[in-house]
N, C-alpha and C positions, 0 to 999 in steps of 0.2 A: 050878704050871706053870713059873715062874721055874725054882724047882729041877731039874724036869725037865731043862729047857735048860742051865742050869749044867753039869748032871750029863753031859749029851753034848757041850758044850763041852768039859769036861775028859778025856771019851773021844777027839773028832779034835784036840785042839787039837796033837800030836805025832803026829798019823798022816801020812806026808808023802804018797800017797797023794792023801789030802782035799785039800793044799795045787795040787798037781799037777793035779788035777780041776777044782777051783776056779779056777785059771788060768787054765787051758784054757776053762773055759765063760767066763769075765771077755773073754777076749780070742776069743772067739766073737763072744758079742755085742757088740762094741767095730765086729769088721770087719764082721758084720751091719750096723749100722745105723749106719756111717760109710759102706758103699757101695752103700744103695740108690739115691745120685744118681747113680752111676756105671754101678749096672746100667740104667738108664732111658738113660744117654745111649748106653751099649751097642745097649740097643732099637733109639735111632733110627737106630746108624750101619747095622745090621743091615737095616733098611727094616721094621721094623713098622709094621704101621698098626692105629688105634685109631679106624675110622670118620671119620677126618682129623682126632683132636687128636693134637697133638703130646706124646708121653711125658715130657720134658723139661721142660716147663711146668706137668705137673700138681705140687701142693704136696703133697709126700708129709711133710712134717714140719710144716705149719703148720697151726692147732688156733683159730683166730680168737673162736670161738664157748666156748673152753674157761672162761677167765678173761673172764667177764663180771660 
């Protein structure tokens, strides 16, 4: 399996293409998930409501329960 991977390593390692793709999805997910605080405060300026909690205070990044 190693070889396998080697072996298409050494097919995109020069495709620029793959480098260009890869970018692009790198810095996807970068601005994904650096602005979901910022779409939530969006929410609120917008006037969502959530049954009366506020968007802005839920913890969309904290995981308390992860690392026990």
């Amino acid at each position: 399996m190693i070889r396998a991977l080697k072996l298409e390593w050494l097919k995109v390692r020069n495709y620029r293409v793959f480098w260009i793709l890869t970018g692009m999805y790198l810095l996807a997910l970068l601005v994904i998930t650096s602005g979901g605080v910022f779409f939530l405060e969006w929410l609120k300026s917008e006037g969502a409501d959530f049954r009366g909690i506020d968007p802005t205070i839920v913890p969309i990044y904290d995981f308390p329960d992860i690392w026990q």
